[in-house]
DRENSE-278824 format. One record per residue (C-alpha): residue in three letters; residue number from 1; chain; x, y, z. Coordinates in Angstrom, 2 decimals. Layout:
% residues N
<"ALA", NUM, "A", <X, Y, Z>>;
...
% end
This chain:
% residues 321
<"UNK", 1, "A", <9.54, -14.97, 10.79>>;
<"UNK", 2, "A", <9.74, -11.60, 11.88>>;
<"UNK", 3, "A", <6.85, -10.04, 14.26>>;
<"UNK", 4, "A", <6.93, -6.50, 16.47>>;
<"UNK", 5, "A", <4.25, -5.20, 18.86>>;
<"UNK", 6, "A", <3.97, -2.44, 21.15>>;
<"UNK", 7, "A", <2.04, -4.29, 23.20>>;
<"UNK", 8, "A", <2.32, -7.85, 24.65>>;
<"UNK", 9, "A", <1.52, -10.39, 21.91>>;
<"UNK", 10, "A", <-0.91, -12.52, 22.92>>;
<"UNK", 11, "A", <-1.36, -14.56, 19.66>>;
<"UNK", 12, "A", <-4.88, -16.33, 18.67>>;
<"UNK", 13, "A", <-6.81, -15.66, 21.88>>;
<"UNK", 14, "A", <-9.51, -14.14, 20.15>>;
<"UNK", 15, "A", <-12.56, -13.44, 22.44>>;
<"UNK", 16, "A", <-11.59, -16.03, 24.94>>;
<"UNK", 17, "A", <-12.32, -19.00, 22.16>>;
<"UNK", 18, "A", <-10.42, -22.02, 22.22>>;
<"UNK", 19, "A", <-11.77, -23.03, 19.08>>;
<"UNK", 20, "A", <-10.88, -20.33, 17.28>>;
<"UNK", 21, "A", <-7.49, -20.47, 17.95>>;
<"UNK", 22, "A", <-7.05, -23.49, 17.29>>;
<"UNK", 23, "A", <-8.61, -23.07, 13.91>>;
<"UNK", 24, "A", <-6.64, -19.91, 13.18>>;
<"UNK", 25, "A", <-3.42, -21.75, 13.87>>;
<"UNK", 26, "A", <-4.61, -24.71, 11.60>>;
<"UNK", 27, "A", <-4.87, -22.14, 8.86>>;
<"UNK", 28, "A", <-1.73, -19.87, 9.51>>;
<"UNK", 29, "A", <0.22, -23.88, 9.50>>;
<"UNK", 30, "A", <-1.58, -24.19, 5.92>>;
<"UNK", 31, "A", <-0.05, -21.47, 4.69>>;
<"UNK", 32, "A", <3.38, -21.60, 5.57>>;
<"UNK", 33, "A", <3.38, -24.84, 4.13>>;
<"UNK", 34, "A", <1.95, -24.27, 0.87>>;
<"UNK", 35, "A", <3.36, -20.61, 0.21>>;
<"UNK", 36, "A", <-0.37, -19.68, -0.20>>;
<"UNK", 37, "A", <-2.50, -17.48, 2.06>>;
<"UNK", 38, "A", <-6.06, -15.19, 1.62>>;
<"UNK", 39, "A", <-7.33, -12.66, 3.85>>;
<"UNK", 40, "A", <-10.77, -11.43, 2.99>>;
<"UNK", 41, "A", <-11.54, -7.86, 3.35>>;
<"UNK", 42, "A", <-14.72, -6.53, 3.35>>;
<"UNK", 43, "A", <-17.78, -4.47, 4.53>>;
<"UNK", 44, "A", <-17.53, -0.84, 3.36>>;
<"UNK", 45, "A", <-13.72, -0.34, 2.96>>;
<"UNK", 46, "A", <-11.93, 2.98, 3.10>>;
<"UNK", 47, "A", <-8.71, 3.84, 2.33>>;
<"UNK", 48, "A", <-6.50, 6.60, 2.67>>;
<"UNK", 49, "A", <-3.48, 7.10, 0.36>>;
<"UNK", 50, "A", <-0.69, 9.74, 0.04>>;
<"UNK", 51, "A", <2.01, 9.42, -2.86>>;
<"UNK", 52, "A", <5.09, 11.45, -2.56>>;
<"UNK", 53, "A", <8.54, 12.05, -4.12>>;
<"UNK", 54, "A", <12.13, 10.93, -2.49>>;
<"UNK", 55, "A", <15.69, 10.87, -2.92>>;
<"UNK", 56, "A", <16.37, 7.49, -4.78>>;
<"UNK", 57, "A", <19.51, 7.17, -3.02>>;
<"UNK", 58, "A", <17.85, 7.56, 0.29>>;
<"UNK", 59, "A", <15.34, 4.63, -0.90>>;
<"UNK", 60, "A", <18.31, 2.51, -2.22>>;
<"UNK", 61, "A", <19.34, 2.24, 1.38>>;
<"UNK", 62, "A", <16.43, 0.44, 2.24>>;
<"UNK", 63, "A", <15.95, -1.83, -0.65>>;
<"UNK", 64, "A", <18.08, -5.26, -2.11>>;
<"UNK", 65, "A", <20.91, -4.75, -4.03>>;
<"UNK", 66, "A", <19.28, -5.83, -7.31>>;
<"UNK", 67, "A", <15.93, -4.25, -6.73>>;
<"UNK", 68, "A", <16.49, -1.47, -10.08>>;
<"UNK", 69, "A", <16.59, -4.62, -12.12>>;
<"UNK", 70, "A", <14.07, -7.24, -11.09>>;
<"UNK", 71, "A", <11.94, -3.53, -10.13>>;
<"UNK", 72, "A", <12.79, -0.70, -11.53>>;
<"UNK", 73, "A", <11.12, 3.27, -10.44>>;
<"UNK", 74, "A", <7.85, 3.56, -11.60>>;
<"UNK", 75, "A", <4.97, 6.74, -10.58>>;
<"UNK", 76, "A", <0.97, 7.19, -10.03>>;
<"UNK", 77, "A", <0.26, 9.62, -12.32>>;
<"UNK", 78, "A", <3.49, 10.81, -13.89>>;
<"UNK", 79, "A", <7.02, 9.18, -13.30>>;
<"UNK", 80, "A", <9.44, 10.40, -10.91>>;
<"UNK", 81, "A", <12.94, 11.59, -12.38>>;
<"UNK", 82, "A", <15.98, 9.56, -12.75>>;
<"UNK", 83, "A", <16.97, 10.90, -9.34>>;
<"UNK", 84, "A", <13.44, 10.22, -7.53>>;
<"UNK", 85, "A", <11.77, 7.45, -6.55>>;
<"UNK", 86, "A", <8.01, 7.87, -5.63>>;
<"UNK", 87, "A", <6.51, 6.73, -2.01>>;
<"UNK", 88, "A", <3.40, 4.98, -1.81>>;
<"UNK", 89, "A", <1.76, 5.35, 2.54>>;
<"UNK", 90, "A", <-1.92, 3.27, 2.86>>;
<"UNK", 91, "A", <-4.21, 2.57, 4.89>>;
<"UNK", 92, "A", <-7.26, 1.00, 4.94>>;
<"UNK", 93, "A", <-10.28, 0.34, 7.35>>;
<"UNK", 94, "A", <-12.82, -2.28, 6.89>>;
<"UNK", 95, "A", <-15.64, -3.28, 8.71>>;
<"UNK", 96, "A", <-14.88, -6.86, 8.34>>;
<"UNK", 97, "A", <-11.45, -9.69, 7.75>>;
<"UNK", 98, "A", <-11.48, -13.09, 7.87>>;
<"UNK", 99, "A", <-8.48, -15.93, 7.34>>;
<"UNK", 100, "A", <-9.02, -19.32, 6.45>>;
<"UNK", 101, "A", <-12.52, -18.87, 6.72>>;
<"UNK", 102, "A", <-12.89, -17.62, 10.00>>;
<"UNK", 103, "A", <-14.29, -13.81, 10.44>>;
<"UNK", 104, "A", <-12.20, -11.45, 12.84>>;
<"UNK", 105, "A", <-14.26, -8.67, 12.80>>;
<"UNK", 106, "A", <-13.04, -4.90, 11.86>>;
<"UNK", 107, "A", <-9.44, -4.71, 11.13>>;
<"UNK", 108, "A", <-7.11, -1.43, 9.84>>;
<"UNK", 109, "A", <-4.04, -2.24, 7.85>>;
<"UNK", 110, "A", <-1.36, -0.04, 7.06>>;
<"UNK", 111, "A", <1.36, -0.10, 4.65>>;
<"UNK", 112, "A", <4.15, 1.83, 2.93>>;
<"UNK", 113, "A", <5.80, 0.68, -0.72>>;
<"UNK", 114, "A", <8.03, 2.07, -3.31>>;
<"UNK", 115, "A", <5.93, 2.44, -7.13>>;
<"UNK", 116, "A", <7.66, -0.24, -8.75>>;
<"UNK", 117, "A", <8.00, 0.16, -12.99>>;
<"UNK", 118, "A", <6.45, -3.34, -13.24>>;
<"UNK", 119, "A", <3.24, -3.57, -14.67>>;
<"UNK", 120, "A", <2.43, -7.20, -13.57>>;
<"UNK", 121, "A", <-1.11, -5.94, -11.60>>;
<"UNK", 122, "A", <-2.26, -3.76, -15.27>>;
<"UNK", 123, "A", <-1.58, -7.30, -17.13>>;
<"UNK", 124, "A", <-3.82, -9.41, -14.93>>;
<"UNK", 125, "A", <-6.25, -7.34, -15.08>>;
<"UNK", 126, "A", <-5.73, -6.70, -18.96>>;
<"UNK", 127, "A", <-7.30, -2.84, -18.37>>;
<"UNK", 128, "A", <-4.85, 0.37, -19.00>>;
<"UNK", 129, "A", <-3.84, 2.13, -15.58>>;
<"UNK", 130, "A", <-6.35, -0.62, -13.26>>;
<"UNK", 131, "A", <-2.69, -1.60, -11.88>>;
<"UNK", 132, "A", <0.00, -0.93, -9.85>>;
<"UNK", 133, "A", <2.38, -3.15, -8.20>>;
<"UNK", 134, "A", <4.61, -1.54, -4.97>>;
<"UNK", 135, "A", <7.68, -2.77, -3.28>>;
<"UNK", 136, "A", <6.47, -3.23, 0.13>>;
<"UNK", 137, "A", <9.23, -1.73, 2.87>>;
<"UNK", 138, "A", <6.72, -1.48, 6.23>>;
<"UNK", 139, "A", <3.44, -3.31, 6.92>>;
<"UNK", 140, "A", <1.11, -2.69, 9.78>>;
<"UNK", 141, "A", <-2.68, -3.94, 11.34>>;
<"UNK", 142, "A", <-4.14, -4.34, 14.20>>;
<"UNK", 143, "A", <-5.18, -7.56, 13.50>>;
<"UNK", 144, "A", <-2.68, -10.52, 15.94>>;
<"UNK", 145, "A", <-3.90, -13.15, 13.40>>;
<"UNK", 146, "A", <-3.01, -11.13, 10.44>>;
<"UNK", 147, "A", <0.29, -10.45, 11.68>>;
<"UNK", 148, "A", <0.99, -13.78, 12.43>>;
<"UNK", 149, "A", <0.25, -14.93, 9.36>>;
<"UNK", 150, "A", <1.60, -13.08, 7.45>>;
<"UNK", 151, "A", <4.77, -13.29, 9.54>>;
<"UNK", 152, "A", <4.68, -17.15, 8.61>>;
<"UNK", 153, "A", <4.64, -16.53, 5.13>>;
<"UNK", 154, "A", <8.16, -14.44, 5.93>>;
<"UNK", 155, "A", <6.42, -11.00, 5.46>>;
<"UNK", 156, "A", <7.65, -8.55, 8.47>>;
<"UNK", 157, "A", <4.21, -7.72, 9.98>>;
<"UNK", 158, "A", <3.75, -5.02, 12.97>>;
<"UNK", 159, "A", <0.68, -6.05, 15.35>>;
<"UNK", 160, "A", <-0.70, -2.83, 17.01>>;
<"UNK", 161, "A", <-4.24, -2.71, 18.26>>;
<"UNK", 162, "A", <-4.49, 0.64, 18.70>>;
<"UNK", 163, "A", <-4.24, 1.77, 14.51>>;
<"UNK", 164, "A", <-7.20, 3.94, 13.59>>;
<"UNK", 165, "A", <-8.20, 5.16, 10.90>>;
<"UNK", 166, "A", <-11.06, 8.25, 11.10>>;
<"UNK", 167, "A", <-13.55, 9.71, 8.34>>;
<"UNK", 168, "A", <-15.60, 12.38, 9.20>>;
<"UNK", 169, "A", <-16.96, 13.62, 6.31>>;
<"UNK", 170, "A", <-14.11, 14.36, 3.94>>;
<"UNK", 171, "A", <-11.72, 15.13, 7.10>>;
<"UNK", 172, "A", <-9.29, 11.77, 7.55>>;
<"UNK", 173, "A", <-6.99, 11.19, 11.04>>;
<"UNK", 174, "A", <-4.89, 8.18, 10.43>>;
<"UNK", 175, "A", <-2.62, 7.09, 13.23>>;
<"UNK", 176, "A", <-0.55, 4.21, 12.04>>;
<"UNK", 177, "A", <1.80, 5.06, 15.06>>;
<"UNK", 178, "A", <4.82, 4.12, 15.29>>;
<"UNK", 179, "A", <4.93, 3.99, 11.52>>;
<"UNK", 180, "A", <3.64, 7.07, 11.01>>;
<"UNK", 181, "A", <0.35, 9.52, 11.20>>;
<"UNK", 182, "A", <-1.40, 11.43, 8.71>>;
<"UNK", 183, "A", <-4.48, 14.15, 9.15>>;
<"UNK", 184, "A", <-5.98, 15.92, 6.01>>;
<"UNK", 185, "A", <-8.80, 15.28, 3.81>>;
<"UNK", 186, "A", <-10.09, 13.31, 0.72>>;
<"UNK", 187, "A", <-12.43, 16.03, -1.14>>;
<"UNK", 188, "A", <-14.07, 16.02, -4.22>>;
<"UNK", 189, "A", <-16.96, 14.06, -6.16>>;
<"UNK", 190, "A", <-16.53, 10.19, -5.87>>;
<"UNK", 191, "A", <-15.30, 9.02, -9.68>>;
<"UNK", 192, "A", <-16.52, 5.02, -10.01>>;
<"UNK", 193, "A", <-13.24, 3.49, -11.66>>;
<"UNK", 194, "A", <-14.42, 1.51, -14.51>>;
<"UNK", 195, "A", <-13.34, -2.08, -13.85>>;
<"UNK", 196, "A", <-12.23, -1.99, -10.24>>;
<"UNK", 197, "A", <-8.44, -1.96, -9.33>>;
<"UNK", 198, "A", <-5.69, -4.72, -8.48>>;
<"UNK", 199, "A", <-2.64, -3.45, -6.28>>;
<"UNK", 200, "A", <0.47, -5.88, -6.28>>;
<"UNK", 201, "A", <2.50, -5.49, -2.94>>;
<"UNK", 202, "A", <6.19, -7.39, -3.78>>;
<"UNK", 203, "A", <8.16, -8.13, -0.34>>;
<"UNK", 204, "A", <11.36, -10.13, -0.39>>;
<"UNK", 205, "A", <12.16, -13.22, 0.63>>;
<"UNK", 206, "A", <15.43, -15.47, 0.04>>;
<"UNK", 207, "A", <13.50, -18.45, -1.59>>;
<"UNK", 208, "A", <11.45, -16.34, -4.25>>;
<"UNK", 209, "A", <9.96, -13.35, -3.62>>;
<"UNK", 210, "A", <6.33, -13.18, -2.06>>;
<"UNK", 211, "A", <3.48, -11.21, -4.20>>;
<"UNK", 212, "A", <0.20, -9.82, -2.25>>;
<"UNK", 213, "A", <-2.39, -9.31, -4.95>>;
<"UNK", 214, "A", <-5.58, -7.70, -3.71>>;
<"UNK", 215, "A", <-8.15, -7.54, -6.21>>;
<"UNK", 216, "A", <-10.39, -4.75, -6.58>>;
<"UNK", 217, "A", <-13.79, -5.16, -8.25>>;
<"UNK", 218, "A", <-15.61, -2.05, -7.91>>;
<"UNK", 219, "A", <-14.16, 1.51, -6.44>>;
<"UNK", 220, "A", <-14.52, 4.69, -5.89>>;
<"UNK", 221, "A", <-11.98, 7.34, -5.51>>;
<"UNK", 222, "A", <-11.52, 10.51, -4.69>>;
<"UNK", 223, "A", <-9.18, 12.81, -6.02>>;
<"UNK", 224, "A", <-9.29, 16.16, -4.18>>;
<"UNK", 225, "A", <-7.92, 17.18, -0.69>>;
<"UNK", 226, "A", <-4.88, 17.44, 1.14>>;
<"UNK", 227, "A", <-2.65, 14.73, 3.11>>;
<"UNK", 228, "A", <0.04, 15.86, 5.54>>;
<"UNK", 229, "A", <1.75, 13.07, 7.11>>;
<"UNK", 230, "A", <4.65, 12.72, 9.90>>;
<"UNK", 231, "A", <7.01, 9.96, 10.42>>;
<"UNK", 232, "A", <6.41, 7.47, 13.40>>;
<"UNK", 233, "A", <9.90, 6.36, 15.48>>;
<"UNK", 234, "A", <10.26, 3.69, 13.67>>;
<"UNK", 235, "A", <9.87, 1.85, 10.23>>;
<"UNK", 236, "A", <11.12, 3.74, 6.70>>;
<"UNK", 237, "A", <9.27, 6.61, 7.23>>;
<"UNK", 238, "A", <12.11, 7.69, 9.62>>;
<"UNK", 239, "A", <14.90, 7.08, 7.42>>;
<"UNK", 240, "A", <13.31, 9.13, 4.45>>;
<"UNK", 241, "A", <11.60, 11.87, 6.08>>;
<"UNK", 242, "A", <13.28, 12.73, 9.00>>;
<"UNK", 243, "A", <10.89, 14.40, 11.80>>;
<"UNK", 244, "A", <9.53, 16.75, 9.31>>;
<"UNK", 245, "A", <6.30, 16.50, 8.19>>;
<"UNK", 246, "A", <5.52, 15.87, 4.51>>;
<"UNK", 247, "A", <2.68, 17.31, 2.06>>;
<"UNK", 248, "A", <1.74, 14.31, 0.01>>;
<"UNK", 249, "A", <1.81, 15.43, -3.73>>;
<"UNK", 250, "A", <-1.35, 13.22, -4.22>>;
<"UNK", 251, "A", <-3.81, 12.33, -1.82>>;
<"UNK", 252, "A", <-6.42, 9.70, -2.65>>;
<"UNK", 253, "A", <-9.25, 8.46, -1.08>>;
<"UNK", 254, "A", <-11.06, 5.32, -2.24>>;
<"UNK", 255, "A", <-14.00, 3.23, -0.73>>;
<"UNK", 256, "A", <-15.14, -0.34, -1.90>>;
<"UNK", 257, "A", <-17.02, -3.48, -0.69>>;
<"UNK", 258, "A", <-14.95, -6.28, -0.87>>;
<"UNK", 259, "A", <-11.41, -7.00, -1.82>>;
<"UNK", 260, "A", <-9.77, -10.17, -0.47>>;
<"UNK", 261, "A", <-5.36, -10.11, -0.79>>;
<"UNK", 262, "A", <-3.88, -13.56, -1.79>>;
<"UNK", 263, "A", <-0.43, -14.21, -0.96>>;
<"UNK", 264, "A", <1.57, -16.43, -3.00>>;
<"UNK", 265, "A", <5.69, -17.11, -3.37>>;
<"UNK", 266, "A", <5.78, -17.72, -7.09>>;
<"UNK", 267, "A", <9.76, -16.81, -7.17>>;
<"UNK", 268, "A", <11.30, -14.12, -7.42>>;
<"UNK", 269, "A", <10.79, -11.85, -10.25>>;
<"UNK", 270, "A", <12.71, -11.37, -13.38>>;
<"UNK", 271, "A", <14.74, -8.62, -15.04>>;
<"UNK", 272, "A", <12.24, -5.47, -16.30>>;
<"UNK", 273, "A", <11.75, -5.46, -19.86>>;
<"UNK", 274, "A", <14.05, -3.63, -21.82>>;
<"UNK", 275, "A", <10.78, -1.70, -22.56>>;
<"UNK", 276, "A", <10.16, -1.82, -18.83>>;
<"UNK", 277, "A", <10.05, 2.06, -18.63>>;
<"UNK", 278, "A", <8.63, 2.67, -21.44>>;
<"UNK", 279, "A", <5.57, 0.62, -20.31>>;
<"UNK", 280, "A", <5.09, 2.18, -17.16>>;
<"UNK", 281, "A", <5.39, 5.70, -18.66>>;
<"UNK", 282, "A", <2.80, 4.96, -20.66>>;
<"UNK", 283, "A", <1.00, 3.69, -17.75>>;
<"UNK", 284, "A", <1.35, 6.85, -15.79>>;
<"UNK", 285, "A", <-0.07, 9.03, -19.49>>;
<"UNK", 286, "A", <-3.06, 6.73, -19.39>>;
<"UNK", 287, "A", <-4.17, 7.10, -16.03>>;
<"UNK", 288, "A", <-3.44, 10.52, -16.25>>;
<"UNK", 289, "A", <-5.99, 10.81, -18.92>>;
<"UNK", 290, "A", <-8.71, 8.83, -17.46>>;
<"UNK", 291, "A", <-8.36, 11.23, -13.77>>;
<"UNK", 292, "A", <-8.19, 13.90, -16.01>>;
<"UNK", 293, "A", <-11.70, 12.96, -18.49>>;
<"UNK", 294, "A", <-13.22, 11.22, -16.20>>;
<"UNK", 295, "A", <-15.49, 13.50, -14.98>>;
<"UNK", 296, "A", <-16.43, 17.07, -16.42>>;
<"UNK", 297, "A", <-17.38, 18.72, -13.39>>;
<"UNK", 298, "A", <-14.56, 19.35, -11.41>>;
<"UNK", 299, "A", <-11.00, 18.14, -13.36>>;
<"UNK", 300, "A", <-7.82, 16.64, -11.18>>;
<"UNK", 301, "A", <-4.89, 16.60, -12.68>>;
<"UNK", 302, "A", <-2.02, 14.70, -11.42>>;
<"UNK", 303, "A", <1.48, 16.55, -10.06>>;
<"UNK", 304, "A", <3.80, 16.21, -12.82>>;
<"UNK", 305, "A", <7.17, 14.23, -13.18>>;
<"UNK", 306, "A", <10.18, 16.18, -11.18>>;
<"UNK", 307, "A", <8.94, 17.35, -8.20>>;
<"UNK", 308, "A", <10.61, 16.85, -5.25>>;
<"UNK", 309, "A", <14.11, 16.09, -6.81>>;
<"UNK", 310, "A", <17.36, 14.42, -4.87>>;
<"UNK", 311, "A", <18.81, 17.81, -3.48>>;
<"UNK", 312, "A", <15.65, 18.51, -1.55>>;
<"UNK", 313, "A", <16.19, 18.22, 2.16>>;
<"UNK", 314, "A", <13.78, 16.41, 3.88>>;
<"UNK", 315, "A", <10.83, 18.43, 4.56>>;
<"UNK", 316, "A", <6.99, 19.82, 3.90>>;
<"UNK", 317, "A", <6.75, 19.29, 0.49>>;
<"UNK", 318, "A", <3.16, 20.37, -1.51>>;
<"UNK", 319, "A", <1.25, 19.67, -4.63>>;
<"UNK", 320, "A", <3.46, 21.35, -8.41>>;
<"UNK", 321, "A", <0.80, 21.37, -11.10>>;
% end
């Protein structure tokens, strides 16, 4: 189990109640030893996403040695070259979580993945480009329960209490400190996603890797805006961007009601399809076409594939279209 905090830990004393700690440590047990764990989030959601293009060989660093494989590069929007990889930073503020049945009140996660080329999240839900599935490198909240349990499921979890995540209007301040922090904005006319969303977050573990499905019903996102984010002084961040701040090449807003994550250790993974990339280039062509005609008034079209290739140094990097 592996658990940071920049502040003393002071795990399950929630408000003083005995019997909630003792009931949150009944349920973080349960789920180490069944491999098995929900977390309910809920009450007006909002997230904040930038996507951005790295050096593959700079991600490599940070990933196992058979991740291109079991994993593969994939993009949101339009793949990444043969040289890229794309970057996936999150975070999300709801107004309510609860574990094992027992609420904890507002919570803000944060999290940063590599795009992965499988398609495992678009085949449960059985909808072209309602899918993604991410490698997960860095995972924050400022939840101590979360944290913990997810730490007992093997999934490196930083407690901080002091994340925030800001809307004010279309205006976003994120600090995910020490991860990283982000300021911009998340423009343009909410688009309702026809059948929700499901986002697969893959983080390793030696007896079978463990899969964090959160399941989406009903979104909106938002497609316009700008996202400039900065590296914290610690986590992956660091190693790929340096102390340079970075332009994401799409920004993304979205706001829902509910979407509880299940954890579950169904083994690792196996080999990509030969078709693999294929797939997930399709993918990228199909939600491509549904940003692009899914509303009339105002069109957002994705960056294309190539920006951002391996001989770019580390730096502010903006929206090609």
């Amino acid at each position: 189990m592996s658990l940071f905090s920049k502040q003393p830990f002071k795990p399950f004393v929630l408000g003083g109640c005995l019997i909630l700690a003792t009931s949150l440590i009944g349920s973080v047990r349960q789920a180490r030893a069944a491999g098995h764990l929900e977390i309910g989030y809920s009450g007006s959601c909002h997230e904040s996403i930038g996507v951005t293009t790295v050096a593959r060989s700079a991600v490599l660093a940070l990933l196992p040695t058979n991740y291109g494989t079991r994993y593969g590069f994939g993009g949101f929007g339009a793949m990444p070259g043969s040289t890229e990889a794309q970057i996936i930073i999150r975070s999300v503020s709801c107004g309510n979580a609860s574990l094992g049945g027992i609420t904890l009140g507002p919570v803000v996660n944060s999290q940063i993945g590599v795009i992965t080329a499988r398609s495992d999240a678009e085949d449960f839900d059985a909808i072209a480009g309602n899918g993604i599935d991410n490698f997960q490198l860095d995972f924050a909240t400022s939840s101590p329960a979360i944290a913990a349990a997810m730490g007992a499921l093997g999934i490196p979890a930083t407690f901080d209490a002091d994340l925030s995540l800001i809307f004010s209007g279309d205006n976003v301040i994120n600090d995910s400190s020490p991860l990283f922090t982000a300021t911009g904005s998340h423009s343009g006319p909410p688009v309702s996603w026809p059948g929700g969303f499901i986002a697969d977050w893959w983080s390793p573990d030696p007896a079978g890797d463990i899969r964090a499905r959160q399941v989406i019903q009903a979104i909106d996102f938002r497609f316009g805006g700008g996202l400039t984010i900065t590296a914290g002084n610690s986590g992956s961040l660091k190693a790929l961007f340096g102390a340079a701040p970075v332009v994401a090449q799409v920004p993304l807003g979205g706001t829902f009601a509910d979407g509880p994550v299940t954890f579950s250790t169904p083994g690792a993974p196996g080999p990509l399809p030969i078709a693999g990339a294929a797939a997930a280039l399709a993918w990228s062509r199909r939600l491509r076409r549904r940003i692009e005609g899914g509303h009339d008034k105002k069109r957002v079209v994705l960056p294309k594939s190539g920006v951002g290739s391996s001989n770019d140094a580390p730096g502010v990097r903006s929206l090609q279209s």
